[in-house]
N, C-alpha and C positions, 0 to 999 in steps of 0.2 A: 418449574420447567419439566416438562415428560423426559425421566427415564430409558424409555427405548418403549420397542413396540413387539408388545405378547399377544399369541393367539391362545387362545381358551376350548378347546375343542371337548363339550361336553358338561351339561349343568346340572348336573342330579347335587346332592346338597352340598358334596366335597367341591366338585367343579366352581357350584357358582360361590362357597366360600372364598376358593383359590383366586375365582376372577374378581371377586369384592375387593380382596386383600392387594393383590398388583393394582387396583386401579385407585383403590386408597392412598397408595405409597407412591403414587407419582409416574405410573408406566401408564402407555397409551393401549389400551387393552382390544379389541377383536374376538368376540366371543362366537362360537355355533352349536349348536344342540342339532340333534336329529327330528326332536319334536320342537319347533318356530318359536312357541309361545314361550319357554321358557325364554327366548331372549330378551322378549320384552320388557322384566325389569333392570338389565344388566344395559340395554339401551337407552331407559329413562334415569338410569345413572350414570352415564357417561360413556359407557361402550358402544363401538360398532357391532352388530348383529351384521353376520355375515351368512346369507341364503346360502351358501354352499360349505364346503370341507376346502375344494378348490381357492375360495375369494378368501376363505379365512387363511389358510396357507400362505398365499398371494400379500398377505397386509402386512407380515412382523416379519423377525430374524429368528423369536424362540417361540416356539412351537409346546405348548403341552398340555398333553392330552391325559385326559380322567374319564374314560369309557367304560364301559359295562365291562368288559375281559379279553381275553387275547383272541379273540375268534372278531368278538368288533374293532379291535386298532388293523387289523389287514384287511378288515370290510370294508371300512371308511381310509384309509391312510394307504392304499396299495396303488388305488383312483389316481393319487394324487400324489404320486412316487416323485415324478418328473419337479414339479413344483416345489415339493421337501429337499430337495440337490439343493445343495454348501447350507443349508441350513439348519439349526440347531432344534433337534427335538427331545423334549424331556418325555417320556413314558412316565406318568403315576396311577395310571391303571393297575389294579392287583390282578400279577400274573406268577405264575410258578417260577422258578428259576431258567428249568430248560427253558419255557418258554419265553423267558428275558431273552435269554443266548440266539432265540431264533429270531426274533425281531432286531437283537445287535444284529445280527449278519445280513439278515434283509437289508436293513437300512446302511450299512457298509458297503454290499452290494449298487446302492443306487447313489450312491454318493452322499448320504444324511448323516450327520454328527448327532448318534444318540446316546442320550442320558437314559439311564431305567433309576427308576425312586420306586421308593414303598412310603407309604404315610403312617407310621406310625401314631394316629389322633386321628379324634372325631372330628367331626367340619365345625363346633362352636371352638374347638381350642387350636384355629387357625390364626397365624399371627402371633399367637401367645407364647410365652418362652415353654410351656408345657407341651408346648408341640414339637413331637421330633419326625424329622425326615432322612431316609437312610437313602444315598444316591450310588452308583454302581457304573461302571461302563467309560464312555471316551472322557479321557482327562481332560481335553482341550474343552470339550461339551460344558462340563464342569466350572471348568475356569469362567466359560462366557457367559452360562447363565448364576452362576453364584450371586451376585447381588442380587436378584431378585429372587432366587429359591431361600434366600436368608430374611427376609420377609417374610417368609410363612413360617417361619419357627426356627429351630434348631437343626441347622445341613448338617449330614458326616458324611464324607465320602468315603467308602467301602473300598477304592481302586478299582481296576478296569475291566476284573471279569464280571460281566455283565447281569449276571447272576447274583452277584454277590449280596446285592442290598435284598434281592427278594429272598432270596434263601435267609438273611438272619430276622429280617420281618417274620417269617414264616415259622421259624423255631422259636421266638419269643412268642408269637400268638400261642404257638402250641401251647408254652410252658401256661399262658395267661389261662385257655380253656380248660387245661386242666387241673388248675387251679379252682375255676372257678367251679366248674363241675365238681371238685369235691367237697364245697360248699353247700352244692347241690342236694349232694347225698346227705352232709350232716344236716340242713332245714330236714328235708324229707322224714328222715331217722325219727329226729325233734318235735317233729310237729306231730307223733302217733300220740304224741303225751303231752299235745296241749299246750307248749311251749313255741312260740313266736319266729317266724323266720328274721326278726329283729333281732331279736334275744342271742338266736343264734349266732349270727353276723356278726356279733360285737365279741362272743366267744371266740369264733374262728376269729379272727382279725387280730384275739390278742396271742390265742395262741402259737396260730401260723408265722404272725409275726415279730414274735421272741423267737423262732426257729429258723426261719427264710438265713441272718447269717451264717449257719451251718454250713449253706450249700456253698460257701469257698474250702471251705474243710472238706467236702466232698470232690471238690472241684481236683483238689489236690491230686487225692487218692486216683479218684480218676486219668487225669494226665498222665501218670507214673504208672498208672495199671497196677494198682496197690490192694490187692483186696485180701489180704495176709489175718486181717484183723480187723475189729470194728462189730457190730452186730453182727450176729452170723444168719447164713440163708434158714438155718432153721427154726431158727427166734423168730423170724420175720414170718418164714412161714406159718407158723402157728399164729401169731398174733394176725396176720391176715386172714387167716382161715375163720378167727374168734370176730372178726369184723363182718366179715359174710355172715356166718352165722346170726351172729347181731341186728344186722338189714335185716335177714331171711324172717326174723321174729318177729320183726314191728311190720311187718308186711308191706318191706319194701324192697325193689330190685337191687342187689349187689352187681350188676355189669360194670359199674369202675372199675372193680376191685378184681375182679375174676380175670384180667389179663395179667396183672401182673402177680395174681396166685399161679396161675400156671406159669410162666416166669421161675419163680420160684421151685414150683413142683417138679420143672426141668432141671433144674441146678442141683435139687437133692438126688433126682436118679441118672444122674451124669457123675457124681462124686463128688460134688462141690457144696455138701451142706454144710460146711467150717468156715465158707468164703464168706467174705465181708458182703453182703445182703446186696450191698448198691454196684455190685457185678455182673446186675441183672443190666446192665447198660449194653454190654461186653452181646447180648444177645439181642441187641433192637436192631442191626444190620443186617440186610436179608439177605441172604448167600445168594 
């Protein structure tokens, strides 16, 4: 027996994972793309293809949409204001925080019940318990579509400010890119001497992670504003400076590393070369 009835607005490989997975688990699904043809396979499996933004609106209770980004959910969805009233719409288009908050208020303004999500997962590990999804915004939203955003992996809801699920999507990416980019730097390094970007990988991985639980010991200090003790800014400086250097030899670019040498080189000529090195957080807010 059908579930309830979801509209799918948008098939790029996350959307039509998203519309595969509702319509595998029992919902009566409603799909539309901008470009026609993708509907055609999500039709020859069970979905309506719906010619419009309008007809697809017009068919379910929950609404969600996987757009290109926040300039197309009010391109296609502003049309079609009138028709979103008492209805439940999920946002999982990646948008910034503000721009979470501007779309709550638009769609409060016109009477729509919105959800904002972030997807944390690639479109194959839809479904899968390794998929997580962080949800943000109207609690009642929440409530009505939870059974079905629990289908696609792992729900948390963040509570109501609307921002909330994009903003911690947004700081774990961060943490994830800059991670990975320093992985980056050490192949690069490695490979002047012949050595595998394999090879490397399996270094870093063991390295980084015998270290990764540190960062609650840091977490600590941080919290407390604790920077008394611990490495000092002038240990770090040096040994960063010896890592530039290091790049610079194998003839490779050091820009990772060079923002948070100057980082550093501030906190020495401010008077803080005694302070515990990871005080360099204390300055990533821009006045």
């Amino acid at each position: 027996m059908p579930k309830g009835t979801i509209s799918i607005l948008g098939l790029g490989a996350m959307g039509s994972a998203i519309a595969a997975r509702l319509r595998d688990t029992g919902y009566t699904t409603t799909v539309w793309n901008r470009t026609t043809a993708k509907t055609a396979p999500h039709a020859a499996a069970g979905s309506t293809a719906a010619a419009t933004i309008t007809e697809a609106v017009q068919a379910s209770d929950i609404i969600v949409a996987v757009l290109l980004d926040h300039a197309s959910i009010h391109a296609n969805l502003e049309p079609a204001a009138a028709d979103l009233k008492g209805k439940v719409l999920v946002n999982l288009t990646t948008t910034t925080p503000n721009e979470a908050k501007t779309t709550a208020t638009w769609a409060a303004e016109h009477g729509i019940t919105y959800l904002d999500g972030a997807i944390m997962a690639i479109p194959e590990m839809i479904g899968g318990p390794a998929a997580r999804l962080l949800y943000s915004g109207d609690e009642n939203a929440y409530a009505i579509a939870r059974p079905a955003l629990e289908t696609l992996g792992t729900a948390e809801y963040e509570g109501t400010d609307p921002g909330r699920a994009s903003l911690k999507d947004m700081a774990l990416l961060t943490a994830m890119y800059s991670m990975f980019n320093g992985y980056f730097q050490a192949a690069a390094m490695m490979r002047t001497v012949g050595v595998s970007a394999e090879a490397t990988a399996q270094e870093v991985i063991a390295y980084n992670g015998a270290l990764l639980p540190h960062i609650a010991h840091y977490a600590a200090l941080i919290e407390h504003r604790d920077y008394s003790a611990g490495q000092s800014v002038d240990f770090t400086r040096t040994a960063v400076g010896s890592l530039i250097t290091a790049a610079r030899e194998q003839g490779v670019s050091a820009d990772a590393l060079e923002p948070l040498a100057r980082r550093l080189d501030e906190l020495t000529a401010t008077g803080r070369s005694t302070a515990d090195w990871i005080s360099v957080i204390e300055q990533l807010t821009i006045k």
